[in-house]
C-alpha positions as a Markdown table, in Angstrom:
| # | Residue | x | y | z |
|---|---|---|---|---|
| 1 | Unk | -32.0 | -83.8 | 30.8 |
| 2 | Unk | -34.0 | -80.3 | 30.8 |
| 3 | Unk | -36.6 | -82.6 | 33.5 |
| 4 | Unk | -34.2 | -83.2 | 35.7 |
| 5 | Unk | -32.4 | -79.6 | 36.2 |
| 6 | Unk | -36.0 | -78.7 | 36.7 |
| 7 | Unk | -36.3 | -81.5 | 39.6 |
| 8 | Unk | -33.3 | -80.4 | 41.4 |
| 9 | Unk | -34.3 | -76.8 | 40.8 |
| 10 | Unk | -37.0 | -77.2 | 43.4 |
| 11 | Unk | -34.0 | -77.4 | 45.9 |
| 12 | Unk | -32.6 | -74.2 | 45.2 |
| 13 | Unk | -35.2 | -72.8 | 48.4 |
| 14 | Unk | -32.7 | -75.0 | 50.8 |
| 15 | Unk | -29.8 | -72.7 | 49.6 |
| 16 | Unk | -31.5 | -69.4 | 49.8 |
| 17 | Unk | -32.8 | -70.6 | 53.8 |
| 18 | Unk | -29.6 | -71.9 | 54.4 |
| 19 | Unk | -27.8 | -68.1 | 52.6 |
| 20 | Unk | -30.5 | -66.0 | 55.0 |
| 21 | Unk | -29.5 | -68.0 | 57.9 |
| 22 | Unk | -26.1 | -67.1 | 57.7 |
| 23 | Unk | -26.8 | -63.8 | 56.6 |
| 24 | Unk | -28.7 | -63.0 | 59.7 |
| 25 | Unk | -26.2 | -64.6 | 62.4 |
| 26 | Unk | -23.3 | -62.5 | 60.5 |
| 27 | Unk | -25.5 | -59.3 | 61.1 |
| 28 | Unk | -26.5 | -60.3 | 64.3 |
| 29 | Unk | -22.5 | -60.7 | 65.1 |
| 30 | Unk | -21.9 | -57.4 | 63.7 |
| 31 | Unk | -24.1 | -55.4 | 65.9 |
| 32 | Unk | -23.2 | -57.5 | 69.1 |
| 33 | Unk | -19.2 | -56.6 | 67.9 |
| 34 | Unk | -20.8 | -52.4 | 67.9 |
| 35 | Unk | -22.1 | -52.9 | 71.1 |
| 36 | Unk | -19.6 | -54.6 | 73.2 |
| 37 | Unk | -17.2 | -52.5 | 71.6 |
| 38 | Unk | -18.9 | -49.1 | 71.8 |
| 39 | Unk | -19.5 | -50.0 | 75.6 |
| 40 | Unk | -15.6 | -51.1 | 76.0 |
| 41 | Unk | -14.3 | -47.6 | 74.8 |
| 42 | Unk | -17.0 | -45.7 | 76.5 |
| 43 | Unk | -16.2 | -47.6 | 79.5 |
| 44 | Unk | -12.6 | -46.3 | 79.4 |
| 45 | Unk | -13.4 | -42.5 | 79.6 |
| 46 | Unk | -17.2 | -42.3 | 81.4 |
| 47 | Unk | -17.0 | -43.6 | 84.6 |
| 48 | Unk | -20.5 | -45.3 | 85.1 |
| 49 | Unk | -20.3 | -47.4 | 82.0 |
| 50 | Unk | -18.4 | -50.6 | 82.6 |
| 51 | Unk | -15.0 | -51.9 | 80.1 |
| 52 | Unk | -15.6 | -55.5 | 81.0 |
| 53 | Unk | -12.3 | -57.3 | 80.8 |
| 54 | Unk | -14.2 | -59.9 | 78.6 |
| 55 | Unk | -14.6 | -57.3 | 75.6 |
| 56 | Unk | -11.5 | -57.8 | 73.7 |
| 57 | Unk | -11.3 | -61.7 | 73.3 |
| 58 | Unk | -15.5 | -61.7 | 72.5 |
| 59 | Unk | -14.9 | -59.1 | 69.6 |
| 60 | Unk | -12.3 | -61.2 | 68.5 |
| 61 | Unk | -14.2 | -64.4 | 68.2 |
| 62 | Unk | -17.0 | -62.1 | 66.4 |
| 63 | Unk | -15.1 | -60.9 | 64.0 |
| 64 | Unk | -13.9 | -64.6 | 63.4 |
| 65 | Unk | -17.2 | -66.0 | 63.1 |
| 66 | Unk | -18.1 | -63.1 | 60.7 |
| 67 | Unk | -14.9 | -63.4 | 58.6 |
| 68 | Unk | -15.3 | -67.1 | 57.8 |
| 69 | Unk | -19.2 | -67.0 | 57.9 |
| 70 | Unk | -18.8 | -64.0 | 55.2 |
| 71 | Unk | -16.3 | -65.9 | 53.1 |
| 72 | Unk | -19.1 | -68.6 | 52.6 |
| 73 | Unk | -21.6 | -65.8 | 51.4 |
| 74 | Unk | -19.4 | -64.7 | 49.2 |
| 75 | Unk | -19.4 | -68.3 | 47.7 |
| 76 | Unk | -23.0 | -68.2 | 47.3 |
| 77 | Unk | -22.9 | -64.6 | 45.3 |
| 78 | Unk | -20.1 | -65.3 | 43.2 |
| 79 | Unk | -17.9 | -62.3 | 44.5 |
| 80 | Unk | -15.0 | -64.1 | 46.3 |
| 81 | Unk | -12.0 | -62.9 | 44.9 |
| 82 | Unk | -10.9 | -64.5 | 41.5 |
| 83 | Unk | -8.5 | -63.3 | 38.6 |
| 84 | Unk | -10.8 | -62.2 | 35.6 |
| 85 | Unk | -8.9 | -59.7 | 33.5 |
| 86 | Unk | -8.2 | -62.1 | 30.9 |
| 87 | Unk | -11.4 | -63.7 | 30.4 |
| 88 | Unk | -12.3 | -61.4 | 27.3 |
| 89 | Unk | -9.4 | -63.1 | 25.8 |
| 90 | Unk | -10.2 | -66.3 | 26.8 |
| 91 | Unk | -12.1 | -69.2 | 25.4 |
| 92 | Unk | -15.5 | -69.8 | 26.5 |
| 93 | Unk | -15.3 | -73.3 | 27.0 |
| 94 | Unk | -11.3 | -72.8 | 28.6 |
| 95 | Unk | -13.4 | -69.9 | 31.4 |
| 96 | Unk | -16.2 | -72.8 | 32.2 |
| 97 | Unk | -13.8 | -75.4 | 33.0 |
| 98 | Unk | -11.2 | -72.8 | 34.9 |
| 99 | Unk | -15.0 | -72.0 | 36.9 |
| 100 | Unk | -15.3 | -75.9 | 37.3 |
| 101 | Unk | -11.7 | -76.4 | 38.4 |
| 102 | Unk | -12.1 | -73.4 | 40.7 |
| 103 | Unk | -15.1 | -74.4 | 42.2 |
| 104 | Unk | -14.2 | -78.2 | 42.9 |
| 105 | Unk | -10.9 | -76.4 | 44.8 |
| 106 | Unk | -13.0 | -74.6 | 46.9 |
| 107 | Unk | -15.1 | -77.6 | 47.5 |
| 108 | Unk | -12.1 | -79.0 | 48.6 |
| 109 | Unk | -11.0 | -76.1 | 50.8 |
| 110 | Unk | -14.7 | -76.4 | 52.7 |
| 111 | Unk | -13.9 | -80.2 | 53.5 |
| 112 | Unk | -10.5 | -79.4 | 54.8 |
| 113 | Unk | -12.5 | -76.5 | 57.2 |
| 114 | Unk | -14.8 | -79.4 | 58.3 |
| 115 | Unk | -12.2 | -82.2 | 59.1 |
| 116 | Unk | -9.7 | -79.9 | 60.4 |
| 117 | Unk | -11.6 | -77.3 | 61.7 |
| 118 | Unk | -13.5 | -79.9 | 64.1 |
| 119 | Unk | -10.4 | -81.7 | 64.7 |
| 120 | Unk | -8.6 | -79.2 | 66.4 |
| 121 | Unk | -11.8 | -77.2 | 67.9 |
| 122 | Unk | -12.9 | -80.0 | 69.7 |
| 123 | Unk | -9.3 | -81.2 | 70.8 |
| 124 | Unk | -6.2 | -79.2 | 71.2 |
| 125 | Unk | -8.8 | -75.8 | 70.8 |
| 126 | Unk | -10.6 | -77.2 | 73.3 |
| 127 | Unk | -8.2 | -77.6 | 75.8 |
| 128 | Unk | -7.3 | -73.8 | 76.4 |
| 129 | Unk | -9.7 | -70.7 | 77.9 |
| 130 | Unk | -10.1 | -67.3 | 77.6 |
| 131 | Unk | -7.9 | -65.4 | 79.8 |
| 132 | Unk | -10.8 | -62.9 | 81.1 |
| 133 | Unk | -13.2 | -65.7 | 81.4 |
| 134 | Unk | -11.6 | -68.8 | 82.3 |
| 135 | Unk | -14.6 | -71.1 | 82.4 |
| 136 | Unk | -15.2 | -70.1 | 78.7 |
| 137 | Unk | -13.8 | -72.8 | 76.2 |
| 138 | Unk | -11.6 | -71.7 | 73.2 |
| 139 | Unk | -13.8 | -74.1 | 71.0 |
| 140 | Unk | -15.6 | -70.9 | 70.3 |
| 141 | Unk | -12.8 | -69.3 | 69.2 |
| 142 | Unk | -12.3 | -72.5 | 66.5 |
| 143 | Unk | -16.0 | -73.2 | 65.8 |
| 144 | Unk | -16.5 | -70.9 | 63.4 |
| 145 | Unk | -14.1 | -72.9 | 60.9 |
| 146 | Unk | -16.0 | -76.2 | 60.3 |
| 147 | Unk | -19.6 | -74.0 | 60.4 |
| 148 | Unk | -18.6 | -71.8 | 57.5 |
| 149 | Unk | -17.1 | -74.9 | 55.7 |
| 150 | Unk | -20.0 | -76.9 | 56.0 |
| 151 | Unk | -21.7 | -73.1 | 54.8 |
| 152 | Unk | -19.1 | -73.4 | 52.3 |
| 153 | Unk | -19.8 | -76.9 | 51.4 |
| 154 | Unk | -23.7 | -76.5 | 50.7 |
| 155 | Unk | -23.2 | -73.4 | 48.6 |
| 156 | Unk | -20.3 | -74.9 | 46.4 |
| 157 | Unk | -22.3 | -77.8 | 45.5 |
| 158 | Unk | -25.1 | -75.5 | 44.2 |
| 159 | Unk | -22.2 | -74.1 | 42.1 |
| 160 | Unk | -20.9 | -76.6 | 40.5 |
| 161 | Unk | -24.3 | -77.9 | 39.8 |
| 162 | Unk | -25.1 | -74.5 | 38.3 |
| 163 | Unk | -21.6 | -74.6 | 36.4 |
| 164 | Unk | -22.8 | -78.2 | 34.9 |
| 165 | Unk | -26.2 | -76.7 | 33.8 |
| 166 | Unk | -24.9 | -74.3 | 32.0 |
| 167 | Unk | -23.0 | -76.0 | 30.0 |
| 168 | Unk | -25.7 | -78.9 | 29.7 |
| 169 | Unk | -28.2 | -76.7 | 28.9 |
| 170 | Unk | -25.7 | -74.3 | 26.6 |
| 171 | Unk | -27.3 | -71.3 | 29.3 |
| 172 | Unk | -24.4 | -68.5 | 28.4 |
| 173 | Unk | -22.4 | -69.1 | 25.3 |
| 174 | Unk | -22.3 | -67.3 | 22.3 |
């Protein structure tokens, strides 16, 4: 069994590229959400610098990409939100299949983003526009839900994998 955790080891590279990728487009998003945003207040009070109408609803869509696209890297890390204070207390074996449980809801959760995140981008999101720039679809504004689940998808499987070698491979119990 040890030879094949070391086969699907080799993987592991596709979830680092894939946790750089969207590390890089969230702090690429960040720094566009600076800029249009220090230009939109400067634009208010000094009179050469523009305050483009369009400011607002693009900062908005940002900070929706980066808020889904950040819950995914949290997956990856480990340091999503979860209810540990009574884990001390806890068996072992009762924590590892609470992680298991946990991580095939989330799996879950990251499906759900896909379907219905694509669903209603593509259709009913699809059908509106942004009031300062009309010939902009609102699909951006819903995209952002099926990428990070499909984000979420890749980096839940690599948790439960992990959560199944470790108990395979006894890796953590005392």
């Amino acid at each position: 069994m040890e030879g094949f955790f070391k086969q699907v080891d080799k993987i592991k590279i596709l979830y680092d590229v894939t946790y750089k990728i969207m590390l890089f487009i969230c702090k690429l998003l960040l720094i566009a959400d600076i800029l249009i945003t220090t230009m939109s207040v400067a634009g208010r009070y000094i009179s050469f610098i523009p305050d483009p109408a369009w400011s607002e609803e693009i900062v908005l869509t940002l900070m929706a990409y980066m808020a889904v696209l950040s819950a995914a890297l949290a997956i990856r890390r480990g340091a999503h939100i979860r209810m540990t204070a009574l884990d001390v207390y806890l068996p072992k074996k009762l924590i590892q299949a609470l992680d298991i449980l946990n991580d095939i809801c989330v799996l879950g959760l990251a499906i759900v983003m896909i379907v219905v995140g694509w669903n209603y981008a593509s259709t009913i999101g699809a059908k509106g526009s942004y009031v300062s720039m009309p010939s902009l679809s609102k699909f951006w504004l819903y995209f952002p839900i099926p990428v990070a689940g499909v984000a979420m998808l890749v980096f839940e499987l690599e948790a439960i994998y992990n959560d199944f070698k470790r108990i395979v491979l006894k890796e953590g119990n005392e």
